[in-house]
N, C-alpha and C positions, 0 to 999 in steps of 0.2 A: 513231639515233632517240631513244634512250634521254636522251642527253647534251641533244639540240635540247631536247627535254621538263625537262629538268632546269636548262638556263641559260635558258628560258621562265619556268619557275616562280620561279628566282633572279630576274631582272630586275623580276618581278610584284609578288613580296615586298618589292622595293626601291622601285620608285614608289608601295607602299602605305604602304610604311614613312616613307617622304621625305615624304609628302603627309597623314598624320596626326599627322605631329609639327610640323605648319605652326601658328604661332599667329594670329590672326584679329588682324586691326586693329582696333586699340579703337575703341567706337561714341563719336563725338562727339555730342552732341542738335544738333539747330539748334539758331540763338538768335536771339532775338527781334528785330525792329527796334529796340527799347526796349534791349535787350544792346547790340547791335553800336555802335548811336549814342548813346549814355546823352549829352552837349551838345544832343540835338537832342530831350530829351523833352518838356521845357516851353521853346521861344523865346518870349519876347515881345517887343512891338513897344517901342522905344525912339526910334524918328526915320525922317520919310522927308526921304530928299536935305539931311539935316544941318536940318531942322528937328524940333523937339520935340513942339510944340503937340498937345496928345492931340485938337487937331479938325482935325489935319490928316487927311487923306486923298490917295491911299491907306496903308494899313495890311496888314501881314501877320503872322502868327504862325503856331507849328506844337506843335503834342501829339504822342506817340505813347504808344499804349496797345497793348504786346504787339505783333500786328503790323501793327495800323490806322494809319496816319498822320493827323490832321487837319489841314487849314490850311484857316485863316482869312482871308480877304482884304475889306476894308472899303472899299469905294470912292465915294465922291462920292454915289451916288445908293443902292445900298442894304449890304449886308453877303453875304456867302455864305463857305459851311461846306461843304467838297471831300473827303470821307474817301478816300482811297488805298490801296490793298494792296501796292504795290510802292514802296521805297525804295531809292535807292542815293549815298552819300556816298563820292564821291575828292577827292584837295588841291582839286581846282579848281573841282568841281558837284557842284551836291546835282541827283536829279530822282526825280520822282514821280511812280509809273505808276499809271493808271488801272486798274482790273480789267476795264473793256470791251475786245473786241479793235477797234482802229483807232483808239482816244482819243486825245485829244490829251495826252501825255506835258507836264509842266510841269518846266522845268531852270532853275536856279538857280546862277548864277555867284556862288563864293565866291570874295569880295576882300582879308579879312582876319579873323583866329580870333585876336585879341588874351588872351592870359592866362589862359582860359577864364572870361572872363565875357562878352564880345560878339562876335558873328558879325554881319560885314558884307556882306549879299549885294545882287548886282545882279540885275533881274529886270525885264523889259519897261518899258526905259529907267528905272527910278528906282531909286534905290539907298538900303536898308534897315538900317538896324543893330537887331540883337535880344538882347535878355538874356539869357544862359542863366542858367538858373533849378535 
């Protein structure tokens, strides 16, 4: 009994022992929208469907501040301003989640990220090229 008692306490010592010399993974912080996509802080609008004209319409652009997104979209009859909480950028879409639940989510086909200075995206049939700023 003695021995049972004694390679109990051995074995005890050792998983205390193993498991306080564990070192903790180092804390990462989040990072911001603003962090993660630093191209996508200030776009602004440079052309839609390969025209210039600053009276064309439609128009888009995006801001981010920390981790609000805005976009801007100008269309024919008036202007609207869409603040976002949720961002996500892969090679091939940008999209923008709403903070309601059941929103309608807005995705962004990227066509081409020239040099970093313009981003060309396609977005309910027209197609946009933007500054990065």
């Amino acid at each position: 009994m003695k021995k049972v008692t004694y390679v109990l306490v051995l074995m005890f010592s050792l998983v205390l022992m193993s498991t306080s010399c564990c070192k903790d993974d180092p804390i990462v912080p989040d990072q911001t929208f603003e962090e993660l996509y630093p191209d996508w802080v200030n776009l602004t609008w440079v052309s839609t469907n390969d025209v210039t004209d600053p009276a064309t319409r439609p128009q888009i652009s995006f801001t981010i501040t920390g981790d609000e997104v805005t976009f801007k979209y100008k269309s024919a009859v008036t202007d609207y301003t869409y603040k976002y909480d949720g961002f996500e950028v892969t090679s091939t879409t940008a999209t923008l989640f709403l903070p309601q639940p059941g929103a309608v989510n807005q995705t962004f086909d990227i066509l081409t990220q020239s040099d970093n200075t313009k981003i060309k995206l396609s977005w309910q049939l027209n197609e946009y090229v933007l500054q990065i700023n």
